[in-house]
N, C-alpha and C positions, 0 to 999 in steps of 0.2 A: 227927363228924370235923371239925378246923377245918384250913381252908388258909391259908396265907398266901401271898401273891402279890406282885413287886415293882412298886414304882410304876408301872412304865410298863405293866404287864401290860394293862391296859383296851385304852391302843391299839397293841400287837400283836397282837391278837385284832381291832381294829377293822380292822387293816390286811391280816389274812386272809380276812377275810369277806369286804371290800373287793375282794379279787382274785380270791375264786367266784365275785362276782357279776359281775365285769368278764367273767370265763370264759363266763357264761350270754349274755352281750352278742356277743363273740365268734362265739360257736355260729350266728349269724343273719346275720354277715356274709361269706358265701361268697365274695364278689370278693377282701373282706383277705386270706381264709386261701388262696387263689390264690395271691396273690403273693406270700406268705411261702414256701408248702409245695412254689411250682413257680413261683423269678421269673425262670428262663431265659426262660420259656413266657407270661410275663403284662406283660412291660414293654416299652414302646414309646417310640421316639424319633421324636418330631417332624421334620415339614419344613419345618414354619414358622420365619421369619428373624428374628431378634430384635434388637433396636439392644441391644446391651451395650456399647459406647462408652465412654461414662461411669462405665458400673463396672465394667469391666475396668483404668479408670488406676493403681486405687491398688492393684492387685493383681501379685505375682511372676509368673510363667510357668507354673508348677507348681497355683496356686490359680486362674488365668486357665481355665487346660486343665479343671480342674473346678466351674468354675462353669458355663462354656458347656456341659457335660457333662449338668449339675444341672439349667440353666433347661430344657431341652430333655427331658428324659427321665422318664416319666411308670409306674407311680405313684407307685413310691418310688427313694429313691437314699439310697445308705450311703455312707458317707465316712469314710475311716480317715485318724484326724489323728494324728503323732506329737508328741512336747513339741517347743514352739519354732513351728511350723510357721503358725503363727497361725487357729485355729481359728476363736476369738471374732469373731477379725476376718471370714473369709469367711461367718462366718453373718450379721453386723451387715450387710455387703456388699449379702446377697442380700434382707434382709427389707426394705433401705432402695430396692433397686430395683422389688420387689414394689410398693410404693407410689409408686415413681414411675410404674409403669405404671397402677398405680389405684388411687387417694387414697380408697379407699372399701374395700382389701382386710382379710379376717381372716383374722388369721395365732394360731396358738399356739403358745408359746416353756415347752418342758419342761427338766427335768432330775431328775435322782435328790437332787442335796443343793439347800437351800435358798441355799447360797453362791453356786453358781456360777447359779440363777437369779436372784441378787440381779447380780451381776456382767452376766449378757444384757439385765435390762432398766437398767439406769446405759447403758449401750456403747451401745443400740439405743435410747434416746427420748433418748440426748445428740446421737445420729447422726440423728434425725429431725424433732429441733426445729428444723433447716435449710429442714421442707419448709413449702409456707404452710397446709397442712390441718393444722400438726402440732393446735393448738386444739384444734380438731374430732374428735380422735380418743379413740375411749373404751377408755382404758387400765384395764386391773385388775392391780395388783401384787400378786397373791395370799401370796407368800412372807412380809411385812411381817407378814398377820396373822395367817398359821395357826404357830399354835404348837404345837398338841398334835393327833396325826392320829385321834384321836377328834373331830374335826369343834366340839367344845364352844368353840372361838374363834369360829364362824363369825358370831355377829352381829357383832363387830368389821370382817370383812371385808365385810356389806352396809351398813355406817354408812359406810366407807371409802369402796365404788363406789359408794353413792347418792348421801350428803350434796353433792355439787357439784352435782347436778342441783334437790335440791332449796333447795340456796341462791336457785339461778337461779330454780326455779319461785316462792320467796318476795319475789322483787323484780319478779314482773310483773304488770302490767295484771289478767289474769283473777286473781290471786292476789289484791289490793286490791280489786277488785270483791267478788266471792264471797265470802270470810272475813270479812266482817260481816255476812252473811246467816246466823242462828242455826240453819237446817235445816242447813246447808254447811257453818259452823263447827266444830260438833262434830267432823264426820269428818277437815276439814283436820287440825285439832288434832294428832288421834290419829293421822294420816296422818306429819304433819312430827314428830313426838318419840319415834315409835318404829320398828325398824328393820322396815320392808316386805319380806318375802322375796319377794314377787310380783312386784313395783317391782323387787328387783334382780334376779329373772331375765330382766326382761323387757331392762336394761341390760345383762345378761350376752349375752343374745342378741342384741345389738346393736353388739358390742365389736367394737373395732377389733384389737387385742393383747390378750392372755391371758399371766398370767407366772405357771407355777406348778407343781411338781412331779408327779412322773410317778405317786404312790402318792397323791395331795393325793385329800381329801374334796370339794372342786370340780371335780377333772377326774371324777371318779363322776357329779357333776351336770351336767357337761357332756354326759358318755351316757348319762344316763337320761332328758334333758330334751330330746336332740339336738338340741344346739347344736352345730353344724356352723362348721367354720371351709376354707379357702382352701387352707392350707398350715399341717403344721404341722411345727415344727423341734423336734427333740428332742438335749438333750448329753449328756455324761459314757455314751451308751450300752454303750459296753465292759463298761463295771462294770456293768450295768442287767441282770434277770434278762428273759426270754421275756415273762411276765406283765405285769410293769412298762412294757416297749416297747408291750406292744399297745393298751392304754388311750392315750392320745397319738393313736394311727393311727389309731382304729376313728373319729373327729371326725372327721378329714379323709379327703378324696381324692388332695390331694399330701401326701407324708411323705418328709421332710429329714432323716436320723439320720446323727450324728456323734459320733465315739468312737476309742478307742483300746485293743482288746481285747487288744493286746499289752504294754500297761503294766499296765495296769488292769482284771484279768477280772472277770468276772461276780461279784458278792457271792456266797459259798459255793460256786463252779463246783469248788473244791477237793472240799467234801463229794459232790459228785454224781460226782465222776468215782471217788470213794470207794466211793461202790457200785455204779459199775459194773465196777470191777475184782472188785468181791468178788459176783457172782451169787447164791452161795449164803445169803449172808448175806438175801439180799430176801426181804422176807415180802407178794406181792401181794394176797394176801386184807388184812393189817392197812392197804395203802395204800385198796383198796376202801370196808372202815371206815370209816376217816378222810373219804374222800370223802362218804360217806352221810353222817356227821357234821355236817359242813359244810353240809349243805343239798346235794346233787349229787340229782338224781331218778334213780331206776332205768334209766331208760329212756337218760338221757346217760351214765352207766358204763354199760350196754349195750353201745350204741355209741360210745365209747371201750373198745370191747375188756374191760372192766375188768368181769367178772361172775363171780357166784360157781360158777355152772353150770360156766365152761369153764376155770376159774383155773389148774387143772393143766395144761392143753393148749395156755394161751396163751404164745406165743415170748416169749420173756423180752432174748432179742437184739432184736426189732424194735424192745419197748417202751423197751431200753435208748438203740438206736441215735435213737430221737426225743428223748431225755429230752436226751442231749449235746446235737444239735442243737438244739434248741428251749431249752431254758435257757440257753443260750450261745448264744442268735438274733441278736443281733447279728454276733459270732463268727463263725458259719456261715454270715449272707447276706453279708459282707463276702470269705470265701473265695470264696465261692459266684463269687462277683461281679466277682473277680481273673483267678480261672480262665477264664471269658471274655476278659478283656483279654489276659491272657498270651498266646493266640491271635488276637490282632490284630482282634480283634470292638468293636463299640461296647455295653457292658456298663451295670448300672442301680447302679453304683458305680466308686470311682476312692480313691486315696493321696493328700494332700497332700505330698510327697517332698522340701520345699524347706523346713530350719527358720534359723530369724531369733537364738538363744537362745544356741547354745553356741560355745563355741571348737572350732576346726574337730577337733582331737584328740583332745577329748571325744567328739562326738560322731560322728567317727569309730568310738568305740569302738561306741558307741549302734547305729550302723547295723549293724556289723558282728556283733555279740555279737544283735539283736534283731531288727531287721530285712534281712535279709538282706543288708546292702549296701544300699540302695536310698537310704537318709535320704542328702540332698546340703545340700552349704551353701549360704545365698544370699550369692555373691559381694561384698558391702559388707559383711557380716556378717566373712566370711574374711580378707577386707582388713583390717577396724578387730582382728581379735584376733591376727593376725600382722604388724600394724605396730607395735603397741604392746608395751610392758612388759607382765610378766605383771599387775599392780598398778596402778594410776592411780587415785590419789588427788587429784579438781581442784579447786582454789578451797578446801580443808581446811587445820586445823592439821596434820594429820600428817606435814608434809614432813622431811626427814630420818632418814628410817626406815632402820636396819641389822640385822645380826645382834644388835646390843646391844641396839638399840630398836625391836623389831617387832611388829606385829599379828599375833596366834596367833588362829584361830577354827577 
């Protein structure tokens, strides 16, 4: 028999495996799956008084309310951003005061596309180069190198994080000393011309920022190696299945997720709600399968319910009712999280509700049609598109523009 398989096949297969094993990682952190499965019950808010002064200035009233919300409230917190509302900017906000509290923090900055972690780390080391440890701080752009999520870029990425260090190691004292001693030599040699993966975990484990997607072959090395970071902030989570969020968390203690589930669902959240309308159509022995396939041990489809002894007798609603929630986990902690507030509680999430982006008409519609109402304008915003012509064209040739001679787009 011959198959034929398309180009990319190798790594969506790499990037399924990738996410069993995350699952087995998972399985051993009982504190995480706390306060996913039950974060009424696992999130706490601080008493402690914090100087937010300085980065509260350059914030609205709406992104002020959640960010004091954020520093204060432990272990995670959700953040539902609509468009306009300046997302980018309250995360650049909080990681630049995270290091003004301490010049020595690690933080890891995720997302689902490799764009928009190109776009966090441009905004947050342009907003950091202000501080005076910026030097000092050991950055990894991870998105630059990974091109292919079978992992086969990845020496590009340890010549990237190392090569600076070892410039520096080649202009010093012990370096000119030592490398004309011929026992020594050899190894430097071989040390400095080829790429050390030892050497870069060791700089990996040492990293000030981390920038690099939530399905990436080094966020795997980040939990299999447990490099532990501070904080870590995750974007685009709307769109981001259950799986993909949890990789990100399982490093850190604080976890920052921001997203916007009502523009942007869950990649495939269509097909799953697919089968949950259709029960009869699910065949739970072939999911069983599938998992053995993959590597799952007996003993964890066990206990995930998922055996072949009891397959007929196991509720098909409960399994159903998890599968929504949890693939839609952002989704569901971000309700979760509402519904507290709507009762006047202090909750381990909050709305940015103030956007910067549209004309207040538009986005009227926006609020109304998606968000209940809630989306408001920010006042200079309202002002500059209800002073103005519909059109402002400044300092351009276009002036004289009519029905005869207009811009159509």
């Amino acid at each position: 028999m011959v198959r034929i398989y398309p180009k990319d096949h190798d790594g969506t297969i790499a990037q399924i495996e990738r996410r069993a094993r995350i699952f087995y990682f998972l399985l051993n952190q009982s504190s995480l799956i706390s306060s996913i499965a039950d974060p009424s019950k696992k999130f706490f808010v601080t008493s402690r008084k914090f100087d937010l002064e300085a980065s509260l200035t350059s914030l609205d009233e709406s992104k002020k309310e959640v960010f004091s919300s954020l520093v204060k409230t432990q272990p995670n917190y959700f953040i539902e951003g609509p468009p306009g509302v300046g997302k980018t900017h309250l995360i650049t906000t909080y990681v630049d005061y995270l290091f003004h509290e301490e010049n020595s923090s690690k933080v890891l900055l995720s997302a689902q596309s490799h764009a928009t972690v190109n776009m966090l780390y441009d905004e947050i080391t342009e907003k950091l180069k202000k501080h005076e440890s910026f030097d000092s701080l050991i950055i990894i752009p991870n998105f630059k190198a990974e091109k292919n999520d079978d992992g086969s870029n990845a020496e590009t990425l340890i010549q990237n994080a190392t090569s600076p260090y070892i410039d520096k190691f080649k202009k010093s004292e012990m370096f000119n000393k030592y490398s004309k001693e011929p026992l020594i030599k050899q190894k430097l040699d071989k040390f400095i011309s080829k790429s050390d993966a030892k050497f870069f975990n060791q700089v990996l484990r040492a990293a000030n920022l981390v920038f690099t997607t939530s399905n990436s072959k080094l966020m795997e090395e980040l939990i299999e190696n447990n490099i532990n970071f501070d904080v870590s902030v995750m974007e685009e989570c709307g769109k981001t299945s259950g799986i993909e969020l949890v990789s990100p968390m399982i490093v850190s203690s604080k976890r920052v997720l921001i997203g916007d589930y009502k523009q942007l669902p869950a990649f495939s959240e269509q097909d799953v709600q697919k089968i949950i309308r259709n029960p009869g159509n699910f065949d739970m022995s072939l999911v069983v399968e599938q998992l053995s396939n993959i590597g799952f041990r007996k003993g964890v489809i066990f206990d995930l319910d998922f055996n072949y002894a009891d397959i007929n007798k196991t509720s098909k609603a409960e399994h159903f009712s998890n599968l929504s929630k949890y693939f839609s986990l952002f989704k569901s902690l971000c309700q979760s999280a509402e519904s507290i507030r709507s009762r006047g509680k202090e909750s381990f999430g909050s709305m940015i509700d103030t956007q910067h982006r549209m004309h207040p008409q538009i986005s009227r519609i926006v609020s109304n049609a998606v968000y209940d109402g809630k989306l408001k304008d920010y006042p200079k915003t309202a002002d500059f598109y209800n002073s103005a012509s519909p059109f402002i064209f400044k300092d351009s040739k276009l002036e004289g523009l009519n029905k005869d001679n207009a811009v159509i787009w």
